[in-house]
C-alpha positions as CSV (number, residue, x, y, z in Angstrom):
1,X,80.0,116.4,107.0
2,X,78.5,113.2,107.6
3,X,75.1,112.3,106.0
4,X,72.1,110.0,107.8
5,X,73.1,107.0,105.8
6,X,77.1,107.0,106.3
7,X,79.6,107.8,109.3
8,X,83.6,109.2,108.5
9,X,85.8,106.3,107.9
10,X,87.1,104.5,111.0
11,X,91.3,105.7,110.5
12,X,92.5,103.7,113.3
13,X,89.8,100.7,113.2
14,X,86.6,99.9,115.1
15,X,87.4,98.2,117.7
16,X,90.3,99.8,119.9
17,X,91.7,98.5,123.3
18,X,93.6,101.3,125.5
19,X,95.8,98.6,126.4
20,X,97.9,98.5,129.6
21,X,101.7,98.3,129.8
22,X,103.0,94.8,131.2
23,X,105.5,94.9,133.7
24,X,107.8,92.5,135.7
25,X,107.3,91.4,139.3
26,X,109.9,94.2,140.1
27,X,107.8,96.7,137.8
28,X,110.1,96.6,135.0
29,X,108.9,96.9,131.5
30,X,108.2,93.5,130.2
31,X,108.1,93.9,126.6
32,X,107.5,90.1,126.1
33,X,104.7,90.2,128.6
34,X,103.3,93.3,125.7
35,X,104.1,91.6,122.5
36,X,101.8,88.3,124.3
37,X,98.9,90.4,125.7
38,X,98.8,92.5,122.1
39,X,98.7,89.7,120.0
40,X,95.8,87.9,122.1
41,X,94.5,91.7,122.4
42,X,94.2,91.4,118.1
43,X,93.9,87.3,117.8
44,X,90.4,88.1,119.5
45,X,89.0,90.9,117.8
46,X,90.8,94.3,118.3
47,X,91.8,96.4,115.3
48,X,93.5,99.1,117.1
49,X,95.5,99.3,120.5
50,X,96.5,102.3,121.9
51,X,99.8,102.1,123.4
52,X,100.7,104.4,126.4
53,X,97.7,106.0,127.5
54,X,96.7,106.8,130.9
55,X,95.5,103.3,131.3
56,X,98.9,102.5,129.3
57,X,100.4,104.4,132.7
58,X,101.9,107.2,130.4
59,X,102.7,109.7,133.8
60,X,105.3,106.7,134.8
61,X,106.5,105.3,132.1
62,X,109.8,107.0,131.1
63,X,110.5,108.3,127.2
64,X,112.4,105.6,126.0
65,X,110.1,102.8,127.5
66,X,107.6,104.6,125.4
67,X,109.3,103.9,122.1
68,X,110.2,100.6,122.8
69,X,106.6,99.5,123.7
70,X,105.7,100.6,120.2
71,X,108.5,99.0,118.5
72,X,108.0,95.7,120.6
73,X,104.3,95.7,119.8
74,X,104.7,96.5,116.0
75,X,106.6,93.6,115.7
76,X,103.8,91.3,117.6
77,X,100.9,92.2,115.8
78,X,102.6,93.3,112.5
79,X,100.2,95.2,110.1
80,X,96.8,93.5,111.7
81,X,96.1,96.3,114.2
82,X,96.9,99.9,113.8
83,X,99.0,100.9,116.6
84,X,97.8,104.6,118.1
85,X,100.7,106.0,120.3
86,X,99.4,108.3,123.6
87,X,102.0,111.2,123.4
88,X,99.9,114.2,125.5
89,X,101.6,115.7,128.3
90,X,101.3,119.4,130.0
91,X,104.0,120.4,128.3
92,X,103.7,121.1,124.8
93,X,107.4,121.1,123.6
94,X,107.3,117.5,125.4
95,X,104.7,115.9,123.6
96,X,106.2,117.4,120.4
97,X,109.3,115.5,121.5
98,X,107.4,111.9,122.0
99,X,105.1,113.1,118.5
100,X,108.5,112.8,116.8
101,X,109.6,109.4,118.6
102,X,106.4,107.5,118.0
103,X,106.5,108.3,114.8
104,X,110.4,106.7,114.3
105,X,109.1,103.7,116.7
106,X,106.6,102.8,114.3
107,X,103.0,104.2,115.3
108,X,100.2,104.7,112.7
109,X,98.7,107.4,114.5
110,X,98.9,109.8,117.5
111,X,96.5,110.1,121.1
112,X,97.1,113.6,122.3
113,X,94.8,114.6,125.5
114,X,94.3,118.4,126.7
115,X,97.1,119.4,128.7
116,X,96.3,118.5,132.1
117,X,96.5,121.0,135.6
118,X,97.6,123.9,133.8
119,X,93.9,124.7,132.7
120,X,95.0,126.5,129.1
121,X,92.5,128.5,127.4
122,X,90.8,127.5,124.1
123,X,92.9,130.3,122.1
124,X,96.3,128.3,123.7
125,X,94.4,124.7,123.8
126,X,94.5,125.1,120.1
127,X,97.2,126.3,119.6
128,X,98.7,123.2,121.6
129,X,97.1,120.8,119.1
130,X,98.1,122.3,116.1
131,X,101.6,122.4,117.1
132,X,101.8,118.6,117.9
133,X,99.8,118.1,114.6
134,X,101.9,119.8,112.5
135,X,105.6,118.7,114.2
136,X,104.8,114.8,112.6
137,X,103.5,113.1,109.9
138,X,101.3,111.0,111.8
139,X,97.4,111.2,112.0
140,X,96.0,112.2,115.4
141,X,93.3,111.8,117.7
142,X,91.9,114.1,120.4
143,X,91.4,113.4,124.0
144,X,88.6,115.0,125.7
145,X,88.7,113.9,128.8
146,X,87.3,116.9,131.3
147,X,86.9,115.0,134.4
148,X,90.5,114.0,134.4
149,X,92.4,117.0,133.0
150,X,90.1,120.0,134.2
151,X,89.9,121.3,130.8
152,X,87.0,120.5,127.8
153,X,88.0,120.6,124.1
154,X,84.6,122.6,123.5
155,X,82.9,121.9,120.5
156,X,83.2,125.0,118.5
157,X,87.4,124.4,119.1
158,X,87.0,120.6,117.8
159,X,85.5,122.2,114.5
160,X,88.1,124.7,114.4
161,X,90.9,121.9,114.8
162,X,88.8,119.6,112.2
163,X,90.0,121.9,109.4
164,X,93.7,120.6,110.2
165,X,94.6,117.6,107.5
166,X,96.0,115.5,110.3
167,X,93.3,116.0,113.0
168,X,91.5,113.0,112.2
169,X,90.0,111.8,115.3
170,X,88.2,112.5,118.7
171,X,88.4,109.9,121.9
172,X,85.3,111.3,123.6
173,X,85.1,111.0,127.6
174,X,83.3,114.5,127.5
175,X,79.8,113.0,129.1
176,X,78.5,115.5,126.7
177,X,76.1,114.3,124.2
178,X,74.7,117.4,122.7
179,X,78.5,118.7,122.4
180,X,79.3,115.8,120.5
181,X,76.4,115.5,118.2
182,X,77.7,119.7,117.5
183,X,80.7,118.5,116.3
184,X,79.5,115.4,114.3
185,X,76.9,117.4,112.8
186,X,79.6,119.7,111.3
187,X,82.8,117.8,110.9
188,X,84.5,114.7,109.4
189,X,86.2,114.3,112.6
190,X,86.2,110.2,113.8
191,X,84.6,109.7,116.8
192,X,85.8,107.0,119.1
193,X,83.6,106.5,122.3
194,X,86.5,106.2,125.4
195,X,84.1,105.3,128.3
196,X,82.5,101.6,128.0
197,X,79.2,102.2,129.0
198,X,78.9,105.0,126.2
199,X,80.1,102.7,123.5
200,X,76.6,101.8,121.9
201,X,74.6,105.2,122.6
202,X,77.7,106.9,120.5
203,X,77.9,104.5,117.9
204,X,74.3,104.9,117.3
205,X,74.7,108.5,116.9
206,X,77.5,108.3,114.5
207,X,80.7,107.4,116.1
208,X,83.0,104.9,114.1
209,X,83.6,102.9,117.4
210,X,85.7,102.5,120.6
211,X,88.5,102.9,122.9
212,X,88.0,100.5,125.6
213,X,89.7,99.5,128.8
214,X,87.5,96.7,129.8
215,X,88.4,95.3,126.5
216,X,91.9,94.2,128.0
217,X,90.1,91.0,129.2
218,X,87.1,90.7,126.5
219,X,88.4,92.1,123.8
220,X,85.5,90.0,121.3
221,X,82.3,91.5,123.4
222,X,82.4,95.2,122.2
223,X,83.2,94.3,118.6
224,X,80.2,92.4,118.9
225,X,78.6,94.9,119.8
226,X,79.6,96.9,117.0
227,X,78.7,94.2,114.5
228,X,75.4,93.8,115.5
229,X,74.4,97.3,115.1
230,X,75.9,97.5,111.4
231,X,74.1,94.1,111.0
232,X,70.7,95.5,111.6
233,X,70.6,93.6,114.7
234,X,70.1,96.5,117.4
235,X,68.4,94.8,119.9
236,X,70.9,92.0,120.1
237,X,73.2,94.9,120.2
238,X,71.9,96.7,122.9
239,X,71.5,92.7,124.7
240,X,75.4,92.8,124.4
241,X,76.2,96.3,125.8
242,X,73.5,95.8,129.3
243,X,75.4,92.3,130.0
244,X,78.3,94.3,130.4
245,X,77.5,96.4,132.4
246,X,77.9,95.0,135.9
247,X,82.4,93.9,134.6
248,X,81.8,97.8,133.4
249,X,80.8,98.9,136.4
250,X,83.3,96.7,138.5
251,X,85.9,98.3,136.3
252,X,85.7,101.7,136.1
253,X,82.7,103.2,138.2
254,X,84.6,102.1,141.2
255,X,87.0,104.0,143.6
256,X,90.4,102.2,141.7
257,X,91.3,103.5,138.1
258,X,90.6,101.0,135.0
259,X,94.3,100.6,135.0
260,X,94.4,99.0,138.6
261,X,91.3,96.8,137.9
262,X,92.6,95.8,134.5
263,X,95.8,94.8,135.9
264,X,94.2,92.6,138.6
265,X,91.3,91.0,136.2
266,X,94.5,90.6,134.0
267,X,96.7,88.8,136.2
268,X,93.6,86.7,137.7
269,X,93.3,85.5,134.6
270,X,96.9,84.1,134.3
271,X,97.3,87.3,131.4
272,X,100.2,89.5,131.1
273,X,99.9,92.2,133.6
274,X,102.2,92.4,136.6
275,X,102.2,95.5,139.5
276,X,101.4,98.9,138.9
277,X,103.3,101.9,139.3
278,X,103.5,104.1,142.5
279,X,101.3,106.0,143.6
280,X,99.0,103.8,142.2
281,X,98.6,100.4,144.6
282,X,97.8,96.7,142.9
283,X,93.9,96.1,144.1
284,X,93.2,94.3,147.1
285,X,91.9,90.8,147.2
286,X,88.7,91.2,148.0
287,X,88.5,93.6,145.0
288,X,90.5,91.2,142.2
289,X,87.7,88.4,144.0
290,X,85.0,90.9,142.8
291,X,86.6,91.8,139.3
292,X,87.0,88.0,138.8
293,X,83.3,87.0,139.3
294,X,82.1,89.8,137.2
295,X,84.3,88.4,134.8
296,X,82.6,85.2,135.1
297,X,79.1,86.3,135.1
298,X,79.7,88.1,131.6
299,X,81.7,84.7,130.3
300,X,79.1,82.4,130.9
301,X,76.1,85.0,129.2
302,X,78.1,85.4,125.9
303,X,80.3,82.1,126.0
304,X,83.8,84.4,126.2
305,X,86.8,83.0,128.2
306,X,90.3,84.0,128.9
307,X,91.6,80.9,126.6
């Protein structure tokens, strides 16, 4: 249990960007393209990258791409980032199997979200997690992510699942404050906030930082953020999380997934990138024109650029 004056120790770092997966102009994997963004990604002020979540494009990217995207980013960044594999799928037996082959790749830790669609129970939600916890010797951190998989990890299961040694972590996207001040209140579980605008508000209640897709292009601003609160400074702090908020907003309160707008800021900037998969579409013009201006607006404020 966590006491007023401390937070659980950060096992994957502070500062964590769900980084996307580079591909070719003919939407090949481009490893080089990774090992590039990644170290820039660390160079700048991430601690942790989490390879091969949704915004990693984990639903079309095969099993063996996954492995190599670990192995071609642990040798880019060597032992400066902690490297957090995404392994959930709906099939349990599945994500056992890419538990096992993270784990050989070289990962330091595990992302495993709800199964999605199939709406499991909490009895067989659990049940799910432990399995995947106990098949490897890797640490792991929950994904509760309602709005994209139909099912919440409710609170009094994430207390039940805290008791496992290797269920170390929570990526909240819940939108549920009270639920996540439960579970805080009466666990050592790590919380990382997963939804930008929610970084500061959860770090101030005692998470032990972030999982950010907007941190793709700035990864410096949110560790900023982060440093400022621990430095007493909490209005400089909060300064930091409103400027933001409009590339936030641009990026992932619109109708295109972070992954598409991260892709198009990325490749605006002259950064690794390339196409998305089908059925995702590459963002339109007008869009990347919009992304790129945010961009701008937030670059001159804090004195950030893609250099």
């Amino acid at each position: 249990m966590t006491t007023d004056d401390d937070r659980p120790a950060a096992p994957f770092g502070r500062t964590l960007c769900a980084m996307v997966t580079p591909f070719t102009a003919s939407g090949a994997l481009d490893l080089d393209g990774a090992q590039r963004l990644a170290d820039r990604l660390v160079s700048r002020g991430c601690d942790g990258l989490v390879l091969s979540g949704t915004t990693g494009e984990s639903p079309t990217t095969t099993d063996a791409e996954k492995a190599a995207l670990v192995t071609a980013v642990r040798e880019a960044v060597g032992d400066r980032a902690a490297l957090v594999a995404g392994v959930g799928t709906a099939d349990t037996r599945h994500t056992v199997e890419l538990a096992l082959a993270a784990e050989k790749a070289g990962a330091d830790g595990l992302l495993v979200v709800a199964p999605y669609y199939s709406r499991p129970p909490q009895d067989a939600l659990e049940a799910h997690f432990r399995e995947v916890a106990d098949a490897s010797g890797l640490p792991v951190m929950l994904y509760d992510i309602p709005g994209r998989t139909g099912t919440r990890i409710e609170p009094a299961t994430l207390v039940r699942l805290a008791g496992h040694p290797r269920i170390v972590a929570v990526k909240d996207c819940s939108y549920d404050l009270l639920g996540t001040q439960k579970v805080l209140s009466r666990t050592g579980l790590a919380y990382y906030a997963g939804c930008d605008e929610q970084i500061l508000p959860l770090y101030a209640i005692g998470a032990v930082g972030c999982v950010s897709t907007v941190a793709n292009v700035v990864p410096e601003l949110f560790r900023a953020v982060l440093d400022a609160f621990d430095a007493g400074e909490t209005g400089r702090a909060a300064l930091l999380q409103r400027r933001a908020v409009p590339l936030v907003e641009s990026m992932m309160a619109a109708a295109l997934p972070g992954t598409v707008t991260a892709k198009a800021l990325l490749g605006a900037l002259g950064l690794p990138a390339g196409p998305v998969r089908a059925p995702l579409r590459s963002a339109d013009r007008e869009t990347t024109a919009g992304l790129l201006a945010a961009y701008e607006e937030l670059a001159a404020d804090t004195g950030q650029s893609q250099a």
